[in-house]
C-alpha positions in Angstrom: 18.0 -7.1 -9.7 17.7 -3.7 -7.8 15.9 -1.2 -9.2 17.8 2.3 -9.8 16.8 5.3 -7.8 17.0 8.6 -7.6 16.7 11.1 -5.0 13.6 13.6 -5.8 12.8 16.9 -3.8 9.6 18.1 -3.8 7.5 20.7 -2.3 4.1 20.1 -1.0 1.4 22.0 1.8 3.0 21.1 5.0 -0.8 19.1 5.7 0.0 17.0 3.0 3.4 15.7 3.8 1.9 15.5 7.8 -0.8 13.1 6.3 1.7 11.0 4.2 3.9 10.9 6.9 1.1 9.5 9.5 0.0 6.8 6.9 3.0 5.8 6.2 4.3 5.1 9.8 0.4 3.6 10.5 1.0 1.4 7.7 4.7 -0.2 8.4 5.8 2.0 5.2 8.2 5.2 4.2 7.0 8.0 2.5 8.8 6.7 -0.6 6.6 3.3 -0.9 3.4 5.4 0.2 4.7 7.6 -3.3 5.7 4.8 -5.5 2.8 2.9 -4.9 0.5 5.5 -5.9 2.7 6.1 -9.1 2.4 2.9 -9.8 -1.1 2.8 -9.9 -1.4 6.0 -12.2 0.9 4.2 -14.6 -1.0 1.1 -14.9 -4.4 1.5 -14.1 -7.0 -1.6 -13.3 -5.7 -4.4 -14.4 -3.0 -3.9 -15.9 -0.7 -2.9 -12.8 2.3 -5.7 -12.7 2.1 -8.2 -9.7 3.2 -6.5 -6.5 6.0 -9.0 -4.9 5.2 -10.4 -1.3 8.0 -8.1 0.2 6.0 -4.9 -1.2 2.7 -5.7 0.1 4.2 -6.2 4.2 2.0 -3.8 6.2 -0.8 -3.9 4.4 -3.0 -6.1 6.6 -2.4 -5.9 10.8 -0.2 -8.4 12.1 -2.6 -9.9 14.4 -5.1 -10.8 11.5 -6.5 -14.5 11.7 -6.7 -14.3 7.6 -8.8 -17.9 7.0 -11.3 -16.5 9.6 -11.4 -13.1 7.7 -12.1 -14.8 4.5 -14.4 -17.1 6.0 -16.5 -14.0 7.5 -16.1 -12.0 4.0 -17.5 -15.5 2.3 -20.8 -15.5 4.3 -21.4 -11.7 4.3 -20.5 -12.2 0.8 -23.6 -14.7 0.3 -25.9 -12.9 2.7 -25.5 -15.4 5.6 
């Protein structure tokens, strides 16, 4: 079920919508996922955000990441190894 949207104008220092603009193409993202995430966040704070699905998280982590080494790496840093 698609969620219903609306189109929003807003107006911002030009540095600001440069910066989101940056992170969001250095991310894989648009400026309205870069937005919507972080309104997400302020909405439900900590734990009780609701689970992100796996199609809203793409970008995230660089393509090239070998993630069982990563966790593997984080593990023994983790215990001081």
């Amino acid at each position: 079920m698609a969620i219903k949207t609306t189109k929003l104008t807003i107006r911002l220092p030009i540095e600001d919508v440069d910066f989101v603009k940056r992170y969001a193409k250095a991310n894989g993202l648009s400026v309205s996922e870069v937005i919507e995430r972080y309104l997400r966040r302020m909405r439900f704070p900590d734990k009780e955000a609701p689970p992100v699905a796996p199609d809203e998280i793409t970008g995230l982590l660089p393509a090239d990441m070998h993630i069982a080494a990563e966790m593997c790496d984080r593990c023994a840093i983790k215990r001081g190894q």
